[in-house]
Every structure is written in C-alpha cells, then in structure tokens.
C-alpha positions as CSV (number, residue, x, y, z in Angstrom):
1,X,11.0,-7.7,-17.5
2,X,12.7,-4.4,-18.9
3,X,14.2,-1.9,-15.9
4,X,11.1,0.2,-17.1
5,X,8.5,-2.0,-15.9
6,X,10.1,-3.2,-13.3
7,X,10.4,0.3,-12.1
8,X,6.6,1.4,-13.2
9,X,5.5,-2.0,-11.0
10,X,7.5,-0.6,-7.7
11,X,6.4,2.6,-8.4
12,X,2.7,1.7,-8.7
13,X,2.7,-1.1,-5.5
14,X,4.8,1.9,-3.4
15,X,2.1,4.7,-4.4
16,X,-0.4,1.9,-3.5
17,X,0.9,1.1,0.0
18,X,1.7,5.2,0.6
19,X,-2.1,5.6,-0.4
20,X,-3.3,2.8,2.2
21,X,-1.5,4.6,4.8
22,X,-2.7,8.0,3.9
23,X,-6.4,6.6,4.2
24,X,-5.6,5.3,7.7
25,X,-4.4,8.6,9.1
26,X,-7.0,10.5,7.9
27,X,-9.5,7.8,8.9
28,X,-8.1,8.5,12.6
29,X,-7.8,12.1,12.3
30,X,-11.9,12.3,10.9
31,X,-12.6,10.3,13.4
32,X,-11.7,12.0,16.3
33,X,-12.8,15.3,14.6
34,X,-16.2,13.9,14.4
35,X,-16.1,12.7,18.3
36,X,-14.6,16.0,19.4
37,X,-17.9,17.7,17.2
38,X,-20.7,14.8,17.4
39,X,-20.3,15.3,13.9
40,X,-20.7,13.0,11.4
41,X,-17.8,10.3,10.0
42,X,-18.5,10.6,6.8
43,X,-18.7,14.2,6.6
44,X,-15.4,14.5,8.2
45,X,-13.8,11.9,6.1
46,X,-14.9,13.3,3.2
47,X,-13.9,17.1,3.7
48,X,-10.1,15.7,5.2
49,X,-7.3,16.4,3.1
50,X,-6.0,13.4,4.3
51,X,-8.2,10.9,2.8
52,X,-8.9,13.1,-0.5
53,X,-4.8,12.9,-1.4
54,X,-4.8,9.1,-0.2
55,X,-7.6,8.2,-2.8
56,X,-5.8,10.7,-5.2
57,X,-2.6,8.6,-5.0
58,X,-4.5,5.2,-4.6
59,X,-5.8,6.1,-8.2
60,X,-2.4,7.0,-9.7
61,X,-0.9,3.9,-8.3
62,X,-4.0,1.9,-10.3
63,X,-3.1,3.6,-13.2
64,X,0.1,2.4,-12.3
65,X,-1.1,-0.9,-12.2
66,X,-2.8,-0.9,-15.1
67,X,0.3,0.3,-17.2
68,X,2.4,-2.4,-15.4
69,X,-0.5,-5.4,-16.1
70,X,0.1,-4.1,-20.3
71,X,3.6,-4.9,-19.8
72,X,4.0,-7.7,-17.2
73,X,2.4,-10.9,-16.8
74,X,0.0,-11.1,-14.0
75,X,1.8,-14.4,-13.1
76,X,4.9,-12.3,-12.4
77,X,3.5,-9.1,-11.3
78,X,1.0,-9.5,-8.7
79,X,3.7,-11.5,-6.3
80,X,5.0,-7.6,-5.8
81,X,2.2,-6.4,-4.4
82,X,4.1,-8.8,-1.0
83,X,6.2,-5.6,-0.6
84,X,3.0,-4.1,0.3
85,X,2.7,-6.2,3.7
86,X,6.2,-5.4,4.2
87,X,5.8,-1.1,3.7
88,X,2.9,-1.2,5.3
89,X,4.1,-3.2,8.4
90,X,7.2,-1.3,8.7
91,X,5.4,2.2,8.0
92,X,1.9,1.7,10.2
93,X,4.2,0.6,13.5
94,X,6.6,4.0,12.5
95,X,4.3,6.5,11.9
96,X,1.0,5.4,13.3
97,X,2.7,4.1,15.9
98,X,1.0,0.8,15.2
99,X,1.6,-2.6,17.9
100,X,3.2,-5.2,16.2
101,X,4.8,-8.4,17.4
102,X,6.7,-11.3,16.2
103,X,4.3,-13.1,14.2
104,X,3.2,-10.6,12.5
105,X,6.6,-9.8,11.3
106,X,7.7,-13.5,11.0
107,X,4.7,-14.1,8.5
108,X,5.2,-10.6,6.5
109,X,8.4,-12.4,6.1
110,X,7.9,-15.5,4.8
111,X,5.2,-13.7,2.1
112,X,8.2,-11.5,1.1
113,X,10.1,-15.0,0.5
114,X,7.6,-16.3,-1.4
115,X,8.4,-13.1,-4.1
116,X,11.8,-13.9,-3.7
117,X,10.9,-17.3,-4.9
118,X,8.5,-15.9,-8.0
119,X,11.3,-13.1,-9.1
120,X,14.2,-15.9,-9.3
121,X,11.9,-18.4,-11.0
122,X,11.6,-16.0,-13.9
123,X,15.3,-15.8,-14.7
124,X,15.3,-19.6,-15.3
C-alpha cells in the first residue's frame, strides 16, 4: 500500500467517524428542539445544520471509501474502519460527554489489536 492510499483510507474512515459524530449531535440538539416546540423530529432534524454537514461529510468520506476500495484490497482495507470504534469512543465520551466504562474500552481495544494484527500480516 503506497503512503497515498494509505493516507486516502485514514482520511475517508476519520471523515466517516467525524460524520457519525456530527449526526449524533444534531440528533440530540433536533431532538430537544422538537420537545421544547412539540414539533416534529423529522422536521427538526432535517432543517439542523448539524445533521445536513454530518451527511455532507459522511458522503465525502464514502467517496473516500470508494477511491480507497480502487486502490486497496478489501481484505486489507476494511480492518481500518477498527479506528472507527476507537474515534468514536474517545470522541462521543469527550464531547458528548458520553458514559463509558472499562469494558467498553477493553473491547475497543482488543478490535484495534486485531488491525494491528491485519496491517503487520501484509508486510510478510
């Protein structure tokens, strides 16, 4: 795997992770606009800024993907998308203030080892 792809992979499991937790936020921000209004969800999701740039980057990071896949074996790519657990642990407990515990983290872990495994079985 050239620098290049391995850099256009990163970039497209990152923007797919940053995407994820872009969608949460504005899920919870439309959510309690549409309590605080009796409004409707889906209207509020729809019309949140939030959730329109978290699709916005979701798509770029499948594009992303989709470059990566032309380059990369699946076999070798898809492991990345562990780094995902491991963003969107570290980033949903920072920002959103999300409850983790032990486990959780224990398990994110061991996933992560399991790329480890993948990337270092490829030099062989």
């Amino acid at each position: 795997m050239t620098i290049a792809s391995f850099g256009l992979l990163l970039f497209a499991v990152v923007s797919a992770a940053s995407g994820q937790l872009l969608l949460k936020h504005g899920m919870q921000v439309a959510t309690a606009r549409a309590h605080a209004s009796d409004g409707s969800l889906i209207v509020a999701a729809a019309t949140s800024p939030l959730i329109i740039g978290g699709l916005a980057i979701f798509a770029v990071s499948a594009v992303a993907w989709l470059a990566t896949l032309a380059k990369v074996p699946l076999s070798v790519a898809y492991p990345f998308n562990a780094l995902s657990y491991l963003i969107i642990l570290t980033l949903s407990a920072v920002l959103l203030h999300e409850r983790t515990n032990l486990l959780t983290w224990a398990g994110s872990l061991v996933v992560v080892s399991g790329l480890i495994i993948v990337v270092l079985s490829q030099k062989s």
